[in-house]
C-alpha positions in Angstrom: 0.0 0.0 0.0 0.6 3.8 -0.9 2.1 5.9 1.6 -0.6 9.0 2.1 -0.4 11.5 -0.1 1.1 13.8 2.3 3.5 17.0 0.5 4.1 18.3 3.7 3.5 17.9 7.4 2.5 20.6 9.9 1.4 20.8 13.6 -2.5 20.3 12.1 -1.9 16.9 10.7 1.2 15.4 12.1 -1.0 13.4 14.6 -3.2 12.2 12.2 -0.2 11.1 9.7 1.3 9.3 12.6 -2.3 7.4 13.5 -2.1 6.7 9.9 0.8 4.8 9.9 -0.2 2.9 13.4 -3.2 1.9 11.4 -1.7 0.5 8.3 2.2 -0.9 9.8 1.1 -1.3 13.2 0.9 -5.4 12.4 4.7 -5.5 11.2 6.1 -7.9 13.1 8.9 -6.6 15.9 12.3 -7.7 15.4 11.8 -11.2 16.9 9.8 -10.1 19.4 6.6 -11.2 20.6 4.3 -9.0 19.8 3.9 -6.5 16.8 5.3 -2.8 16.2 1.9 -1.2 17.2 1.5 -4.0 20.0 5.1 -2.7 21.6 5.2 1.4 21.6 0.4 1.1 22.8 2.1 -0.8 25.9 5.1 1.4 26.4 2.8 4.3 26.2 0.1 2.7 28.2 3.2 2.0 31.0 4.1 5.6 30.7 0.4 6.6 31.4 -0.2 4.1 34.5 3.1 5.5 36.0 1.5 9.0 36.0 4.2 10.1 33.6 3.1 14.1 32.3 1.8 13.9 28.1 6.2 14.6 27.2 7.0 11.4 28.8 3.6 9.1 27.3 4.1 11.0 24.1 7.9 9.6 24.0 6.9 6.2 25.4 4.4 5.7 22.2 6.6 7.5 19.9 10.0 5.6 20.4 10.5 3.4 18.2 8.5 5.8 14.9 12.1 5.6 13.4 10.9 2.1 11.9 8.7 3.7 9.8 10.7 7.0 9.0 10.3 5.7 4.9 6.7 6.9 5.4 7.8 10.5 5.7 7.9 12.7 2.9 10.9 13.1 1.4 11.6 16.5 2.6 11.2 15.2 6.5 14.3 13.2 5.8 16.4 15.6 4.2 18.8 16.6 7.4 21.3 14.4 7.2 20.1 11.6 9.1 21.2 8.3 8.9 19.3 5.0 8.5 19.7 4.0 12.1 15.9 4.5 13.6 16.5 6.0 16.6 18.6 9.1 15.0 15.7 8.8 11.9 12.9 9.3 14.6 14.2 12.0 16.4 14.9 13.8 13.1 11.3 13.7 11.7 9.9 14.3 15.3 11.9 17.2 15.8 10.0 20.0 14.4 6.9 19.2 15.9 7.3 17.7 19.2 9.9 18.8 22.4 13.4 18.3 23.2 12.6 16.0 25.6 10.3 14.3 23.2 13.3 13.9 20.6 15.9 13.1 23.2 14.1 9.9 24.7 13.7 8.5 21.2 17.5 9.9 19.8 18.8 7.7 22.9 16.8 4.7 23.3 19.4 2.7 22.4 21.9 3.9 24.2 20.3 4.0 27.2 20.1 0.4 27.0 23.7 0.4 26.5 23.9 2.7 29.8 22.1 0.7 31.9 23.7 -2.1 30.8 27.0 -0.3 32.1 26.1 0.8 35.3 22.3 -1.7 36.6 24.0 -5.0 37.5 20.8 -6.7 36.9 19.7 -4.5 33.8 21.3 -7.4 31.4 19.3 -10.2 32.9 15.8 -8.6 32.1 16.4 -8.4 28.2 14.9 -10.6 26.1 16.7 -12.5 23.5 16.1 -10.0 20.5 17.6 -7.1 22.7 20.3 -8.9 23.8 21.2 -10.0 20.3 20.8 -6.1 19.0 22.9 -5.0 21.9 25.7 -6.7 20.7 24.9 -4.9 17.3 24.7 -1.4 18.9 28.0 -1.5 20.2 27.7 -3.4 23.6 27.2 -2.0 26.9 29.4 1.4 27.3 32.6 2.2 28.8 33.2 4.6 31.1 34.0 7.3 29.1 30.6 6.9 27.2 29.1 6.6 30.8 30.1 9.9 32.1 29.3 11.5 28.5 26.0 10.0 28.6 25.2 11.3 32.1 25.1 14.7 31.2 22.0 14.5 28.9 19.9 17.2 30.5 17.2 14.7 29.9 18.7 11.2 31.4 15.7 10.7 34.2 13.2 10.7 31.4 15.7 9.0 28.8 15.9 6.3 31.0 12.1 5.8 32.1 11.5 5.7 28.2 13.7 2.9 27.9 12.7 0.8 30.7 9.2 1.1 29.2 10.1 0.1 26.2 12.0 -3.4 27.8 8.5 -3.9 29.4 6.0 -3.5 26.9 6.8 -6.8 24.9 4.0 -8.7 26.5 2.4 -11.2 24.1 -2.0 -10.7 23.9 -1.5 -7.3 26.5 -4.5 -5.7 26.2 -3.5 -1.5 25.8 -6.0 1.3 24.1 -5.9 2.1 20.9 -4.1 5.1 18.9 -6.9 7.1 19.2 -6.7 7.1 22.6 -3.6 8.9 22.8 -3.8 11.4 20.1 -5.4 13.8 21.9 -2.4 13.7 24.5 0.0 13.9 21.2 -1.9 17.2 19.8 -1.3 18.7 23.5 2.5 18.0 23.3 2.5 19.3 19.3 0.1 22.0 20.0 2.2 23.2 23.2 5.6 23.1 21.6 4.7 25.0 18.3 3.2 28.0 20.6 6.7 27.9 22.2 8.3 27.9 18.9 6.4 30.7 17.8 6.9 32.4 21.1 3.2 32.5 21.8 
């Protein structure tokens, strides 16, 4: 199937061009996981929500792993230098409409798994099989000079939440609610940071 005929994406209908692709990709399978792509970031979200997390931290929860799909943007999304790994191709085409924070959780997903792989003793053992074997893809867990650069993220709390959330919500025949149940929530986190943007 077509990818909409979308020329270009503004703060009106980013939401809905993100529901879209939920609605037609959301089966694709998961990287040897157990559940599917829409299955994983609705139960990461849905974690993010039951933890009380503000509409930032749910937004990036459900929004993590959008990189996947970055070959649904238009053209023009993807034309600032980013590369083909999804976590630096989903902060990119996030990054005009959503917050830093937004952006940051999904830019460092990964390495946040490498990071707590580093430094949680018992971070390793709660992986499952496909993460373990991407780890090792991703570079392994860091060394201490990657450690103390990685601490400095402004955002490392929430970075880190995002990525716990994301090792949790791989639960085969979960029951979560739907896309449309958190677009609302993404219009509020679009809708906030374009009037900040514009200095409204």
């Amino acid at each position: 199937m077509s990818k909409p005929d979308f020329t270009r994406l503004t703060a009106d209908n980013i939401v809905a061009f993100i529901g879209d692709i939920f609605e037609r990709r959301g089966a694709d399978s998961y990287l040897g996981e157990q559940v599917t792509m829409s299955e994983h970031m609705l139960q990461g979200a849905r974690l993010a929500e039951e933890s009380n997390a503000g509409d930032a931290l749910v937004a990036a929860a459900l929004l993590h792993d959008i990189g996947h799909y970055t070959n649904e943007f238009p053209d023009d999304a993807l034309a600032r230098g980013i590369n083909n790994h999804h976590d630096e191709a989903g902060a990119a085409v996030l990054a005009t409409f959503f917050p830093k924070m937004v952006t940051d959780c999904v830019r460092y997903h990964v390495d946040a798994k490498r990071y707590l792989c580093a430094t949680d003793p018992d971070y390793f053992g709660r992986l499952s099989p496909a993460s373990v074997h991407t780890l090792n893809l991703q570079g392994g867990p860091m060394n201490d000079a990657e450690v103390a650069a990685f601490r400095n993220n402004r955002y490392l709390d929430a970075i880190v939440r995002v990525r716990i959330w994301d090792d949790e919500g791989k639960v085969p025949g979960k029951r979560t609610p739907p896309f449309a149940h958190f677009a609302p929530m993404l219009q509020r986190v679009v809708d906030a940071h374009t009037r900040r943007e514009c200095g409204q």
